[in-house]
C-alpha positions in Angstrom: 77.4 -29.4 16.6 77.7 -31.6 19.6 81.6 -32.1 20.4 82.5 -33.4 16.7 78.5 -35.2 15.8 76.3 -32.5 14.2 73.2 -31.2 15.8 70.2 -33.8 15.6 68.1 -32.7 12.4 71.4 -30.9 10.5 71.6 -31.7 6.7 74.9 -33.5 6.6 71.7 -36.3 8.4 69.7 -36.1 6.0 71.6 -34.9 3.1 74.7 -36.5 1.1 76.5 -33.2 0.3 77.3 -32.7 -3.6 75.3 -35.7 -4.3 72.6 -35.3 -7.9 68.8 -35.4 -6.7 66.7 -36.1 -9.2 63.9 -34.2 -7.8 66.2 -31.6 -5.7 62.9 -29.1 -4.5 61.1 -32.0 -3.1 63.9 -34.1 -1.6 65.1 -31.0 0.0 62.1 -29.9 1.4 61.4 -33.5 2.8 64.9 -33.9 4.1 64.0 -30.6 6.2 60.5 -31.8 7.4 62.5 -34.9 8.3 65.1 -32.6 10.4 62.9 -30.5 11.7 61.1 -33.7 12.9 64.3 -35.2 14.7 65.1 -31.7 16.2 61.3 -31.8 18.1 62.2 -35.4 18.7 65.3 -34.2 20.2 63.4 -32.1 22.4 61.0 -34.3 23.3 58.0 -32.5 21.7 54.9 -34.8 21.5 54.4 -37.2 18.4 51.2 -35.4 17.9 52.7 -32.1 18.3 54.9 -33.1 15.5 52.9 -34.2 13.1 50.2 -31.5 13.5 53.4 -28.5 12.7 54.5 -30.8 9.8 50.7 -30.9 8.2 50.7 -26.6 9.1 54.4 -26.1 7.0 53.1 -28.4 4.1 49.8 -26.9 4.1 51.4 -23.2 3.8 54.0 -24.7 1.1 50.8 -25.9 -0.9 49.4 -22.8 -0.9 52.2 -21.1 -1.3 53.4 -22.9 -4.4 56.8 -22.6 -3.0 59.4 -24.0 -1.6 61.0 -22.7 2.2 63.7 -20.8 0.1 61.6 -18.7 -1.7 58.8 -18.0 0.8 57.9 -14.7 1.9 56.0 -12.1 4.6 53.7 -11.7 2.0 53.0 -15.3 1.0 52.1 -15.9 4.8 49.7 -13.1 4.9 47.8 -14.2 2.0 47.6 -17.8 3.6 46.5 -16.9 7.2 44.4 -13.9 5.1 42.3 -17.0 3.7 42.2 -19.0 6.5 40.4 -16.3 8.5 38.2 -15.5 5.6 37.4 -18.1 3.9 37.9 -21.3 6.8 36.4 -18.5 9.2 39.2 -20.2 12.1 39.4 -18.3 15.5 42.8 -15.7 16.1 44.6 -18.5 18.6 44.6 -21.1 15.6 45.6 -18.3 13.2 48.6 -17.7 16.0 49.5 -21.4 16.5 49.7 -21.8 12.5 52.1 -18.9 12.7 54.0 -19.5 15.4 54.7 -23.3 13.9 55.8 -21.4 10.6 57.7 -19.5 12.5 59.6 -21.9 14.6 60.5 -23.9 11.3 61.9 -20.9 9.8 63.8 -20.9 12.9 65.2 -24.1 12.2 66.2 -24.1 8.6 67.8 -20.7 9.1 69.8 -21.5 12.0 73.4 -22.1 11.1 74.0 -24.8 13.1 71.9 -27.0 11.2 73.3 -25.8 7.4 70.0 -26.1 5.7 70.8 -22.2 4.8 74.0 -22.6 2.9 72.4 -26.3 1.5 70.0 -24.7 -0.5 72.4 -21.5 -1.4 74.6 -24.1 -2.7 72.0 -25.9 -4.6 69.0 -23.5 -5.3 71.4 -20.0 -5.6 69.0 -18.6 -2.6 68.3 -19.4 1.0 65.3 -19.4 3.3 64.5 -16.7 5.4 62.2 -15.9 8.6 58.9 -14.9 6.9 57.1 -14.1 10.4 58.2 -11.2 12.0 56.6 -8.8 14.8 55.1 -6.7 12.1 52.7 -9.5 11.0 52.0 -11.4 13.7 48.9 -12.2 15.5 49.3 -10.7 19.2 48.5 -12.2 22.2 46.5 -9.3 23.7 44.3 -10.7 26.7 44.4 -14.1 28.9 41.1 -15.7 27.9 40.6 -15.3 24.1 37.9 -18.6 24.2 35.1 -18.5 21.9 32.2 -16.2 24.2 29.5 -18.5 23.3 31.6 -21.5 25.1 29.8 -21.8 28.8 28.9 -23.8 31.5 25.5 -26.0 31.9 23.0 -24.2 33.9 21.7 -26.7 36.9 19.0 -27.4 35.5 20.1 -28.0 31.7 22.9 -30.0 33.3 19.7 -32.2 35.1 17.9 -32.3 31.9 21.2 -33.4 30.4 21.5 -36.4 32.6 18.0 -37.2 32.9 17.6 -37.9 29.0 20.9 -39.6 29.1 19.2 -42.2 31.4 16.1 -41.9 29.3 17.7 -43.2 26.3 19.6 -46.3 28.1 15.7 -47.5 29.6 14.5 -46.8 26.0 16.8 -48.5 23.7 16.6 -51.5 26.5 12.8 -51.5 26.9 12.3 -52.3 22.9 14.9 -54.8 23.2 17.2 -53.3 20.7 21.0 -53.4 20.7 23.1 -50.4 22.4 21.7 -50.3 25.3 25.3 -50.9 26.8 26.9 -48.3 25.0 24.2 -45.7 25.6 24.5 -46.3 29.8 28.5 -45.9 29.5 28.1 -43.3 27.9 26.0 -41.7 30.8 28.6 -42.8 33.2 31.7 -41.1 31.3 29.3 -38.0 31.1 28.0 -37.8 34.8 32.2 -38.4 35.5 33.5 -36.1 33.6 31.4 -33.6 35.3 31.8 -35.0 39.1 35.9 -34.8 38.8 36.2 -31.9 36.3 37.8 -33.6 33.4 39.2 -32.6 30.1 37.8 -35.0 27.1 40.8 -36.8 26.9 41.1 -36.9 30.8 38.0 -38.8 31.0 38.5 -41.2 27.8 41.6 -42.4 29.1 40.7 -43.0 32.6 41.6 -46.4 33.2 40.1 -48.9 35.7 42.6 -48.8 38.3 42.4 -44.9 38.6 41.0 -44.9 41.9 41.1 -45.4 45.1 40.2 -44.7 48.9 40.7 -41.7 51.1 41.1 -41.9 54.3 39.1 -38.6 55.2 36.1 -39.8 52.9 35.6 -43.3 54.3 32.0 -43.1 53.2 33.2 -43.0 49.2 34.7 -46.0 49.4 37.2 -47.3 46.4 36.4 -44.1 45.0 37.4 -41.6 47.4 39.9 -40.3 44.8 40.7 -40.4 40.9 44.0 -40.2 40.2 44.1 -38.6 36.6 47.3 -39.9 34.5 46.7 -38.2 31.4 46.5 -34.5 32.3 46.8 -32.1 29.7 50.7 -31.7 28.9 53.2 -28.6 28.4 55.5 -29.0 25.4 57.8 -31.3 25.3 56.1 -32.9 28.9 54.6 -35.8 29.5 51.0 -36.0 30.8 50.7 -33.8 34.0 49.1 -36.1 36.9 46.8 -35.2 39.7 44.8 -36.4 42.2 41.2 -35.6 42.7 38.8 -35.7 45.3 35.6 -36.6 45.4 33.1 -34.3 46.2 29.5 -35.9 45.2 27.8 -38.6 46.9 26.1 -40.2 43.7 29.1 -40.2 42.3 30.6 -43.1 43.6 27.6 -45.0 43.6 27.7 -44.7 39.8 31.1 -45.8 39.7 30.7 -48.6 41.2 27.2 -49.9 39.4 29.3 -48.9 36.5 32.6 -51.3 37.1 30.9 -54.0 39.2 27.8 -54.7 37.0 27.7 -53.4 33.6 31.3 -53.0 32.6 32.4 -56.8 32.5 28.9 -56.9 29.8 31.4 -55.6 27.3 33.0 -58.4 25.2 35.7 -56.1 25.0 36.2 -55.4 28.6 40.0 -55.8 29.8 41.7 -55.0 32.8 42.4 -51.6 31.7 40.4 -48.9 30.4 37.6 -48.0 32.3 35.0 -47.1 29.2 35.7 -50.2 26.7 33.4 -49.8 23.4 32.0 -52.5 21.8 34.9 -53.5 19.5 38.3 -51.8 21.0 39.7 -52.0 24.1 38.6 -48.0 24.8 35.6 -45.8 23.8 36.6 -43.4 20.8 36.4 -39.2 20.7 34.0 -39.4 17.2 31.9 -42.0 19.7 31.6 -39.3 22.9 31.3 -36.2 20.8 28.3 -38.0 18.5 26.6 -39.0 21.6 26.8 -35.9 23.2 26.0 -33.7 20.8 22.8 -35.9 19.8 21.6 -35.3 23.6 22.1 -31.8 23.5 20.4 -31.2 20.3 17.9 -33.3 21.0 16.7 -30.9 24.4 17.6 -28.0 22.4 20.6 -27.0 24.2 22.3 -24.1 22.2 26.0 -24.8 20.9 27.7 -23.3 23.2 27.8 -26.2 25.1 30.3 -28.7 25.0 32.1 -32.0 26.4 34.5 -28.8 28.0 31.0 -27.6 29.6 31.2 -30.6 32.5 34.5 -29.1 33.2 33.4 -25.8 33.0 30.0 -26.3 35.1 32.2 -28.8 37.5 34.2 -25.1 38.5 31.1 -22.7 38.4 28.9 -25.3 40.8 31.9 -25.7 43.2 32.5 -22.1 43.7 28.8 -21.2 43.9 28.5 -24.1 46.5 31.0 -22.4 48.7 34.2 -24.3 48.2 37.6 -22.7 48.8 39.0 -21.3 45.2 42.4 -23.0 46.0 40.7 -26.4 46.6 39.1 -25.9 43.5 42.1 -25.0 41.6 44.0 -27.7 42.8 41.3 -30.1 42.0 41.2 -29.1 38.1 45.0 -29.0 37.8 45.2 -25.4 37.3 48.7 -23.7 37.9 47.1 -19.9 38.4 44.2 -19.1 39.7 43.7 -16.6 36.8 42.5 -20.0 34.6 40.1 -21.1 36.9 38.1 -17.3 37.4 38.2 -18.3 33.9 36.1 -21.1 33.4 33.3 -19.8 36.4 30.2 -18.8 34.8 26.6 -18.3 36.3 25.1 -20.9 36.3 21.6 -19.7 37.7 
């Protein structure tokens, strides 16, 4: 309770108390989700946070065949027991999946929220914490990334660019459509490695996103990207940064990119800085397709992914001789612990 309102996501919300349902296990367990849902709202979780812990509980009350007040320890070992076994996922999903059951366990027990004595009143038992130190998934070391995950070698990264250039000139030279989409897509790539982005960094760069520094006079308007959708903490916005640029041929690219074959794009606004050729802004399925066509088509192994520009941005820096802290700083790390992380060899 808050003075005399109740707590956003209690049942008296959600729930008229006494009142006939005719479907009482569902309509309860939906007028928790919902709860749960204003109680993240309430803390200003993300949208997408939300919606990704509601699919998890569902997805464990499926398999369960059970409703919250009659779940158990052993009911979520025999879930998570078949994810790893049968879906094959990695220990930090496993972890996530149980620290989301976890936290709406949390939630429907708490008494400040009544969904406890709801369902005593109306089911004759209550829900219960079902994850408990016993038979959780520890967090044991800093880095628990898949091994294969790496950096590009120089070279690979070359050959990487190269046929990303190769493809524009030969889609263009038989006069075929997608010729447009096939150089932007070289662009994002060569960017997302030149400034270290994340995936989502880079697809939501917008065109405004840079701009001059005065102790690089020779890069121009591009002297520095200032990122806007950094990756987030819960219940954060997107973390900002600024970035500087290091490479030469990267704002030349830039600029061929936004002076002369951007405004091609039917769909070209003010705003985003990759348009595609029927929204506003290039898509994820559209980057990831591309990218993993070039790097199967060289022969790359599959360790290598879009996170490998970001990856080989931090190994090339450090083996070039930049200061750790500059490099840090530049990929938005808070501890330099994360970014030792992400330096491979790349020889």
């Amino acid at each position: 309770m808050v003075g005399n309102s109740p707590a956003a996501g209690a049942v008296g919300l959600h729930l008229v108390g006494g009142l006939p349902l005719l479907r009482p296990d569902e309509q309860v367990f939906t007028a928790m989700l919902d709860g749960w849902r204003n109680q993240q709202l309430a803390r200003s979780l993300a949208f997408s946070t939300i919606e990704g812990r509601e699919k998890a509980v569902r997805a464990f009350a499926r398999h369960a065949d059970a409703f919250p007040w009659a779940w158990s320890p052993q009911m979520v070992d025999e879930w998570l027991g078949d994810l790893r076994s049968v879906r094959n996922l990695r220990r930090s999903t496993l972890r996530n999946y149980q620290g989301t059951i976890r936290s709406f366990c949390a939630f429907v027990t708490d008494p400040a929220y009544g969904w406890a004595e709801a369902c005593q009143e109306r089911f004759g038992t209550h829900p219960v914490q079902v994850i408990h130190e016993w038979n959780a998934a520890v967090h044991v070391q800093e880095a628990e990334a898949d091994p294969a995950k790496r950096a590009f070698t120089r070279d690979e990264l070359q050959a990487f660019f190269d046929h990303a250039d190769e493809q524009v000139g030969r889609v263009r030279g038989r006069g075929r459509k997608g010729w447009l989409p096939a150089f932007r897509d070289a662009m994002l790539f060569k960017t997302a490695y030149a400034f270290g982005l994340r995936r989502n960094e880079a697809r939501m760069l917008d065109v405004v996103d840079f701009g001059r520094n005065p102790r690089g006079p020779e890069f121009g308007e591009y002297g520095v990207l200032y990122v806007r959708h950094g990756k987030a903490k819960k219940g954060s916005p997107p973390k900002r940064r600024s970035v500087l640029t290091v490479f030469d041929w990267s704002a030349e690219i830039l600029q061929q990119w936004a002076e002369e074959a951007r405004p091609l794009f039917p769909t070209a606004g003010p705003g985003a800085l990759w348009p595609s050729e029927r929204s506003s802004r290039v898509g994820f399925t559209q980057m990831n397709t591309r990218f993993c066509t070039y790097r199967d088509s060289l022969g790359l192994d599959q360790g290598l992914d879009f996170h490998s520009f970001r990856r080989s941005y931090v190994t090339h820096l450090i083996e070039d001789g930049w200061d750790a802290r500059f490099v840090q700083e530049q990929v938005g790390h808070e501890h330099a612990s994360t970014t030792s992380i992400y330096t491979c060899v790349s020889s």
